[in-house]
Backbone as CSV, one residue per row, in Angstrom:
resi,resn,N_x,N_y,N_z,CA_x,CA_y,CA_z,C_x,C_y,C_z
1,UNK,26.885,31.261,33.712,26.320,30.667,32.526,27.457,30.008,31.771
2,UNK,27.085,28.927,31.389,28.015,27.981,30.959,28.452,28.461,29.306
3,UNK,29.514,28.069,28.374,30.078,28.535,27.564,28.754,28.540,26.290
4,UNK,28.638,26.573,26.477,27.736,26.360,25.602,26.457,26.886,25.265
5,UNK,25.935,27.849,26.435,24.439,27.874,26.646,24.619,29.444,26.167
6,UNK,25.702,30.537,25.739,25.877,31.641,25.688,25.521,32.119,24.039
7,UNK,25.864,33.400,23.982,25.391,33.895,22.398,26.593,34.247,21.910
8,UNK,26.072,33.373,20.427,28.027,33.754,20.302,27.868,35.104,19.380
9,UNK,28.582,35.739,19.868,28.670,37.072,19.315,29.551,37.161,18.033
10,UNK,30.139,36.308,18.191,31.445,36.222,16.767,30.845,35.571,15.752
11,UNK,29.891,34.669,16.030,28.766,33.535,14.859,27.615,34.736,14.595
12,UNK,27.807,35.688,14.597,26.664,36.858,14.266,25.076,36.529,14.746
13,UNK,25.049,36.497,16.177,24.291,36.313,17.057,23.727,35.071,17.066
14,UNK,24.380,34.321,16.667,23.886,32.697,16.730,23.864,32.190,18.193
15,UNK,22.529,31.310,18.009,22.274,30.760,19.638,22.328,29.269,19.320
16,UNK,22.689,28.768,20.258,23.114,26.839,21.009,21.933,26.348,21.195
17,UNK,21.668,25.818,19.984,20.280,24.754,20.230,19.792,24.995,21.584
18,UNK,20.609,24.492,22.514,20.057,23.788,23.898,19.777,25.026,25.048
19,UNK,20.320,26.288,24.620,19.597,27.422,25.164,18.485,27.751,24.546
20,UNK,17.474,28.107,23.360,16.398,28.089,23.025,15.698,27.000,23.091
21,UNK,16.184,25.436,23.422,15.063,24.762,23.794,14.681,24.873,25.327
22,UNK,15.699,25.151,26.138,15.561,25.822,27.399,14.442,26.984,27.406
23,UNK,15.244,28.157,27.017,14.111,28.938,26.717,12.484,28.572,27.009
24,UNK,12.065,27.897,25.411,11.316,27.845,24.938,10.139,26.560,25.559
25,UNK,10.919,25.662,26.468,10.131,25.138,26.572,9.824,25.498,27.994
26,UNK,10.254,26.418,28.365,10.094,26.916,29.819,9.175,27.670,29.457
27,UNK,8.982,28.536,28.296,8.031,29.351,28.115,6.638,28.694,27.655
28,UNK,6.876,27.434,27.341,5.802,26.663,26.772,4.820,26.030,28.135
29,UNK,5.731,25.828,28.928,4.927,24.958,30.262,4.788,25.867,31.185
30,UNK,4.945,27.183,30.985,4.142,28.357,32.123,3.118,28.807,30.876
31,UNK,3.255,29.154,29.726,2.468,29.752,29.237,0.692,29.399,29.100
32,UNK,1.290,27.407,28.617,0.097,26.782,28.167,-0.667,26.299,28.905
33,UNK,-0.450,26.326,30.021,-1.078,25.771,31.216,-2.104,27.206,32.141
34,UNK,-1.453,28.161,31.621,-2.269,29.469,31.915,-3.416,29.681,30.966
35,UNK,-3.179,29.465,29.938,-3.959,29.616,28.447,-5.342,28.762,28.777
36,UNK,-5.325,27.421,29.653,-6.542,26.722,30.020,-7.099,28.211,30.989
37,UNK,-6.773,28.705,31.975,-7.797,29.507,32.645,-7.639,30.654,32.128
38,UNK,-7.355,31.103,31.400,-7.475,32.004,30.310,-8.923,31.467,29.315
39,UNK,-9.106,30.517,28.548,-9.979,30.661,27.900,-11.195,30.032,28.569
40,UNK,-10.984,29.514,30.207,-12.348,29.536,30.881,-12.700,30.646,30.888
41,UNK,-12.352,31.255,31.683,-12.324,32.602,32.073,-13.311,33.300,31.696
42,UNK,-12.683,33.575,30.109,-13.084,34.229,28.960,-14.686,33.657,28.009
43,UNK,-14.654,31.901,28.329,-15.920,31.157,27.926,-16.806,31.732,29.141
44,UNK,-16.427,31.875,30.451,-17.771,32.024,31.802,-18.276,33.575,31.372
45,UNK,-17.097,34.825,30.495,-17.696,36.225,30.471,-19.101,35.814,29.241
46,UNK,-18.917,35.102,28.249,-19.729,34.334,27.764,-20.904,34.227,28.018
47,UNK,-21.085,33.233,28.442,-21.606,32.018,29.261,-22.541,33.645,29.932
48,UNK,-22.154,33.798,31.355,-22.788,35.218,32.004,-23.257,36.063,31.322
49,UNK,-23.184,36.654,30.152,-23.691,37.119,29.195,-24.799,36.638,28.867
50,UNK,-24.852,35.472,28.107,-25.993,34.996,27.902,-26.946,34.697,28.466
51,UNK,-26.842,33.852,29.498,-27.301,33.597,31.204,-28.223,34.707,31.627
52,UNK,-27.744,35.988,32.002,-28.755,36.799,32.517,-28.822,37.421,31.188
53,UNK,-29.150,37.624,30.101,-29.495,38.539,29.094,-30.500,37.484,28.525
54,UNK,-30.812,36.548,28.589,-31.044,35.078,27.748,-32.129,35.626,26.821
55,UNK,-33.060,36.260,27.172,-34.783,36.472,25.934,-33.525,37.252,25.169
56,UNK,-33.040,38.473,25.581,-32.800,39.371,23.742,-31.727,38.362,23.247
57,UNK,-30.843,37.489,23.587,-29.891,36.499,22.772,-30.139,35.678,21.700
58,UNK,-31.427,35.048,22.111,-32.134,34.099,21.667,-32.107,34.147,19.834
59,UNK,-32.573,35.197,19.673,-32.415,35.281,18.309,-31.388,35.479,17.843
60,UNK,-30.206,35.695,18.370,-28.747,35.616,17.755,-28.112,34.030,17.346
61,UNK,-28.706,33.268,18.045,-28.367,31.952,17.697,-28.227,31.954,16.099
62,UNK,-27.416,31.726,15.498,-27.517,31.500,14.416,-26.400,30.564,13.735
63,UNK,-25.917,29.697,12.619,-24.806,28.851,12.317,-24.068,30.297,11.844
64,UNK,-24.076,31.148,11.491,-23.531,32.836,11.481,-23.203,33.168,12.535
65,UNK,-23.560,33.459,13.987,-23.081,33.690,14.823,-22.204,32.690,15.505
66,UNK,-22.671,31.542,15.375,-21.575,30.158,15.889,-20.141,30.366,15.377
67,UNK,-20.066,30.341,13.809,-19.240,30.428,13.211,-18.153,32.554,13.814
68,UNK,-18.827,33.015,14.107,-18.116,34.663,14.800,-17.713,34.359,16.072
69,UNK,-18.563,33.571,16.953,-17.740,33.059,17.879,-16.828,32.462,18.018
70,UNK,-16.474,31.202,16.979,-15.548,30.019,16.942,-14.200,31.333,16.319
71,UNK,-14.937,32.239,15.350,-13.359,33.177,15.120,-12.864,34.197,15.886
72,UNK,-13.801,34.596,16.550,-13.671,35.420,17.801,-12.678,34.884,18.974
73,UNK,-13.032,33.341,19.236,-11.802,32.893,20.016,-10.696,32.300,19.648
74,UNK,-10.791,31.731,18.327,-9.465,31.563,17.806,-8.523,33.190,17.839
75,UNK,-9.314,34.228,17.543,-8.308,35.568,18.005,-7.889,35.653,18.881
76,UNK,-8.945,35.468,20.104,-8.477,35.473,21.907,-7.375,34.762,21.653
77,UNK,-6.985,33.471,21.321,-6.285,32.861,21.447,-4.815,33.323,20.732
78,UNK,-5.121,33.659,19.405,-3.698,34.154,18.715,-3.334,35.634,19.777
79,UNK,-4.015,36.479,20.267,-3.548,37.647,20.809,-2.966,37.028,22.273
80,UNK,-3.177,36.071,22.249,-2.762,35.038,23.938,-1.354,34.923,23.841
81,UNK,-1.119,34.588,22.155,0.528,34.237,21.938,1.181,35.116,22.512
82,UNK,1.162,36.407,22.280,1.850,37.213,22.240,2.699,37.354,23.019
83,UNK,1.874,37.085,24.116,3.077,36.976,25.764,4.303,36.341,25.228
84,UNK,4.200,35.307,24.429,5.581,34.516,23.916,6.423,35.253,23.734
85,UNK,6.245,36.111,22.787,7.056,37.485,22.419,8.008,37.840,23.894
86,UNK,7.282,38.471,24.572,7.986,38.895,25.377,8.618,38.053,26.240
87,UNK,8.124,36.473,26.809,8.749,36.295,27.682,9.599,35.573,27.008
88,UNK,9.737,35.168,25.518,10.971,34.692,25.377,12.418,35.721,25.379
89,UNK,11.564,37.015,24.730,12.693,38.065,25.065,13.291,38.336,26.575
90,UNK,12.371,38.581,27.394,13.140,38.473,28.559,13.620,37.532,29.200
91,UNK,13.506,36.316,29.081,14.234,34.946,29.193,15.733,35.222,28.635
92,UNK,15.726,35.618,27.558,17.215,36.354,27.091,17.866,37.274,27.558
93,UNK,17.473,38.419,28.105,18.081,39.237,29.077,18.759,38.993,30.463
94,UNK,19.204,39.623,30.470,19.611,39.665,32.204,18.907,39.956,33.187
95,UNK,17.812,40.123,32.833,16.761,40.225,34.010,15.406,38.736,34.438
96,UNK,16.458,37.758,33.537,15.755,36.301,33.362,15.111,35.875,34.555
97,UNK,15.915,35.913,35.781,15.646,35.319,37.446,14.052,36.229,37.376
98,UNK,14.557,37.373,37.597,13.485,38.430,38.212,12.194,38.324,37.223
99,UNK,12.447,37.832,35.826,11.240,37.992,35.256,10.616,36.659,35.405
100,UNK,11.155,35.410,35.370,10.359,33.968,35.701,9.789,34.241,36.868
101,UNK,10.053,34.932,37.803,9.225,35.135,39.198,8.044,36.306,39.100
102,UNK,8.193,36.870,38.080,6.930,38.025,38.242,6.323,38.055,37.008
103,UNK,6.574,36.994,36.039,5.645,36.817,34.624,4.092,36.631,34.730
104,UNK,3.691,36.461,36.029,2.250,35.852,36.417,1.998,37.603,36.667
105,UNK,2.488,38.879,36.562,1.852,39.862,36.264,1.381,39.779,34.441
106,UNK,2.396,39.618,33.963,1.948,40.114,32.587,0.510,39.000,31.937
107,UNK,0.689,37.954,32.884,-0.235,37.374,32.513,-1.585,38.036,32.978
108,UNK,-1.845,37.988,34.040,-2.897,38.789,35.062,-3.468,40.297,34.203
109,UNK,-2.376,41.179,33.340,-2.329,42.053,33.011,-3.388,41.835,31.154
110,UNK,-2.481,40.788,31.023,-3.317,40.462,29.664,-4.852,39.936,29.877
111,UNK,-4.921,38.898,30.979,-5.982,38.349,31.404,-7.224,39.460,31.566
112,UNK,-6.670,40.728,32.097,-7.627,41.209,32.685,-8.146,42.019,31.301
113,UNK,-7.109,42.701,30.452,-7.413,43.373,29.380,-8.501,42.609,28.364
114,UNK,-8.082,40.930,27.800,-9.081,39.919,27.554,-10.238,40.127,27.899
115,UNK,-10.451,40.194,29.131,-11.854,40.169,29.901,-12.537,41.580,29.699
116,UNK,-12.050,42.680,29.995,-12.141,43.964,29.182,-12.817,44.263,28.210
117,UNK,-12.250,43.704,27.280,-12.454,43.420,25.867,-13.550,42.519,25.308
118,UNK,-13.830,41.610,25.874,-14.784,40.546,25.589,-16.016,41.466,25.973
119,UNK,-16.339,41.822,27.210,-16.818,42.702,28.033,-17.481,44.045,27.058
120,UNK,-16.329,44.454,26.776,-16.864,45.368,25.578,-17.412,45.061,24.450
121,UNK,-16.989,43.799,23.561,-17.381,43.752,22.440,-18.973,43.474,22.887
122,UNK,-18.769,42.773,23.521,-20.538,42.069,23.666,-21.572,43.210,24.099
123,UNK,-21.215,43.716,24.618,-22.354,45.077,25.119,-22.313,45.867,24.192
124,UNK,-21.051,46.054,23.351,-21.413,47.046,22.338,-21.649,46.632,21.046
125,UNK,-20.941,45.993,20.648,-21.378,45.130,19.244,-22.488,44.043,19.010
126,UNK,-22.435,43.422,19.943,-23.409,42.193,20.519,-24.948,42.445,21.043
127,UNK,-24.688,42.865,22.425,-25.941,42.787,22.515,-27.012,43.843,21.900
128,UNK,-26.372,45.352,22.092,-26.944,45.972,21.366,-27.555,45.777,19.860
129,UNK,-26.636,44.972,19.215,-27.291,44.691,17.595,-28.963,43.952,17.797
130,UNK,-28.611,42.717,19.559,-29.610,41.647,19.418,-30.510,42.409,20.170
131,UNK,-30.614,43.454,21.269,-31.198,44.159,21.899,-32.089,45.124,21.280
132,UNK,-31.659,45.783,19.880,-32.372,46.843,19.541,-34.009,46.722,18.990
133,UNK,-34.292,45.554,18.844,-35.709,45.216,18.455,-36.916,45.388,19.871
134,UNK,-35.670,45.015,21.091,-36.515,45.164,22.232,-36.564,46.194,22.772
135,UNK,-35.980,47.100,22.713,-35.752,48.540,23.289,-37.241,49.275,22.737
136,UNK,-37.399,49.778,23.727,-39.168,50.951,23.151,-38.860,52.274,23.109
């Protein structure tokens, strides 16, 4: 690693422009390009939801529920950041090589928890609220 691209320890942990745009934009063009099948993904658990459940949904339509959805995935999306967190931290470590080659776990890992989660809210918060009129 070259002088310029290092942390200067004597500048009280100051970093060289041109290593955090490194960094960062390495983390930007694996991250954001995952984030598209990430929020398919997450629109088809959706989508399938509604699809085979369709009569008890129906009455959930509402500009109230539009509006819980539109904030519901703006969350998916802020809890999406997070990976940033880490892979810019490990981009900084010494374990940089080994982690650009196996970051498509933590993604896979979040992906699946997402789906999890969506999964849950809707069966338990969701449909049940729109379900309980039909239940005998």
């Amino acid at each position: 690693m070259n002088e310029a691209n290092s942390i200067s320890s004597a500048g009280g942990g100051e970093m060289h422009g041109g290593q955090w745009r490194e960094v960062l934009s390495d983390a930007i063009h694996y991250w954001e390009w995952r984030r598209i099948l990430y929020n398919a993904v997450l629109t088809a658990v959706v989508v399938i939801w509604i699809v085979s459940t369709w009569p008890h949904f129906r009455p959930a339509f509402t500009w109230t529920s539009f509006v819980a959805i539109i904030v519901l995935a703006m969350f998916a999306n802020l809890c999406y950041c997070s990976a940033y967190v880490a892979d810019i931290a490990m981009q900084f470590s010494s374990f940089r090589e080994m982690w650009r080659r196996r970051r498509w776990g933590l993604w896979l890992l979040g992906m699946l928890f997402a789906t999890v989660l969506a999964n849950y809210w809707i069966a338990d918060e969701i449909y049940s609220y729109v379900a309980a009129p039909y239940v005998h």
